[in-house]
N, C-alpha and C positions, 0 to 999 in steps of 0.2 A: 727812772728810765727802765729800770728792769721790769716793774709794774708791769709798764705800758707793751711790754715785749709780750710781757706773760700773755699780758690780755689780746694783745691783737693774735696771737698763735691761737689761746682757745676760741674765739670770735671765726678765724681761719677754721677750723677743724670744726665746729660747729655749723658752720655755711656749707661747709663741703660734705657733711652728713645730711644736711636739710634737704640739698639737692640733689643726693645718691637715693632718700628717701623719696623724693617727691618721681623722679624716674620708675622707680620700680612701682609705683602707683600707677603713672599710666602705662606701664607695661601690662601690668593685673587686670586692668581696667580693658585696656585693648584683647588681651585674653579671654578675658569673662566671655565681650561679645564675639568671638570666633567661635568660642563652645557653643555659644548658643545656636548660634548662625548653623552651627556641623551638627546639633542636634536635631533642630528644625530640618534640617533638609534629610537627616536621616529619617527621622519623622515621615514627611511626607512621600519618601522613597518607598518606605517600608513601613507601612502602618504598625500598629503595636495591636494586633489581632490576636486572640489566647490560641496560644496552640499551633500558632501556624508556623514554625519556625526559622521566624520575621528578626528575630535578635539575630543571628549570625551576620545576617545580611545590613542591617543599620548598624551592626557596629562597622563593619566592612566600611561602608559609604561615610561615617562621622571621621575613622582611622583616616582614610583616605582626604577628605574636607580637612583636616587639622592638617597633615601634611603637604597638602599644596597649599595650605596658609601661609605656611614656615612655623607651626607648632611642633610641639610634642604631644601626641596623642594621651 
């Protein structure tokens, strides 16, 4: 009886990481495409021209894009 205890607690504690794991997956996963999504549009806001200083301003617009997603920039 004790066995069977043991075992159903590590079987419990083991499902319960599988599922905390498999979450934060598609959290990452939903993240990845927001970056992108905030890159691209920084991207096409503000070209990446040498010189022309085009980086202040897309970062501005990708900061902004992440945060009306509900990211962290």
């Amino acid at each position: 009886m004790k066995a069977a205890n043991m075992l159903s607690t590590v079987l419990l504690a083991g499902l319960s990481v599988a599922s905390l794991t498999s979450g934060a997956d598609a959290q990452s996963s939903r993240r990845y495409a927001i970056i992108e999504k905030c890159i691209a549009q920084a991207q096409a806001q503000w070209p990446d021209i040498a010189q022309s200083g085009n980086a202040r301003n897309r970062t501005a617009v990708y900061k902004n894009c992440m945060v009306s997603a509900g990211q962290r920039p």
